[in-house]
C-alpha positions in Angstrom: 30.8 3.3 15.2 27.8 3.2 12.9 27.3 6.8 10.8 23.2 6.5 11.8 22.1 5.9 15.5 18.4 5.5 15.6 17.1 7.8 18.8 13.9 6.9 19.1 12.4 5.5 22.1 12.0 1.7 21.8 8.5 0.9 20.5 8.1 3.8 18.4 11.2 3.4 16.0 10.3 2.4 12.5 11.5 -1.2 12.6 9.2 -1.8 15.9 6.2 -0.3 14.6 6.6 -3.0 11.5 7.2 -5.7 14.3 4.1 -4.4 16.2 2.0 -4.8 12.9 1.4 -0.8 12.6 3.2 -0.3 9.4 2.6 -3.1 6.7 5.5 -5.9 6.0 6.0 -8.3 3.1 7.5 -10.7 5.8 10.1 -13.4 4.5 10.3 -15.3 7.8 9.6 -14.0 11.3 10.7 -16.4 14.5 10.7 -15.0 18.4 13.4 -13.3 18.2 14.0 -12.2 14.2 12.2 -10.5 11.2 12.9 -10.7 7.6 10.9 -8.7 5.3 10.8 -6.9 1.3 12.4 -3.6 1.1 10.0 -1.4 0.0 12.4 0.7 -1.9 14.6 -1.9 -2.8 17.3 -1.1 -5.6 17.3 -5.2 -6.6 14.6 -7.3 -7.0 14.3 -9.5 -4.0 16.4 -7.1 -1.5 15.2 -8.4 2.0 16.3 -6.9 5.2 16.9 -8.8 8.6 16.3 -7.0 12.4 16.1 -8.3 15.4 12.7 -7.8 17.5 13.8 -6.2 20.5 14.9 -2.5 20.0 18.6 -1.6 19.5 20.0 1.6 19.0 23.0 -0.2 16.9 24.2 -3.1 16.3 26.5 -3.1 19.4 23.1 -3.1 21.6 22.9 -6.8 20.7 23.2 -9.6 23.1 25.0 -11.9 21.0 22.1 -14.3 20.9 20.2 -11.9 19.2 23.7 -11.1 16.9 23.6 -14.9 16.2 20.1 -15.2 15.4 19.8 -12.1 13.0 23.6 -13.6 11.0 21.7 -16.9 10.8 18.8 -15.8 9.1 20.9 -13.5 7.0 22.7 -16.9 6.1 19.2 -18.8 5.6 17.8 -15.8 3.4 21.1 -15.2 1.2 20.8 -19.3 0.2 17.1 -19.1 -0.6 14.6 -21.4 -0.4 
């Protein structure tokens, strides 16, 4: 069981307020149902995370559509253009 459960109520979390354009992205790739984008305090240059655009408290909250579609893109942005 993940350590960090995000409580907030869906739309207001701070993944969805970057999805909703509210907080500034460097965005990577977006599709319907994925988001990649900069870390802002990233450690290495280039560190890019991956969510999914429908509010999950964890990972477990994904439909495995959504699971498949966030690994994917984490496959697609480890290769690099």
């Amino acid at each position: 069981m993940p350590k960090f459960i995000d409580t907030s109520p869906p739309g207001q979390c701070i993944f969805c307020r970057l999805i909703a354009g509210e907080i500034p992205a460097s965005k990577v790739y977006e599709d319907e149902q994925t988001l990649a984008f900069m870390d802002l305090g990233q450690v290495n240059p280039g560190h890019t995370l991956v969510t999914v655009k429908r509010h999950a408290e964890t990972l477990l909250d994904l439909t495995p559509d959504e699971a498949a579609a966030a690994i994917d893109l984490v496959d697609d942005v480890a290769e690099g253009p």
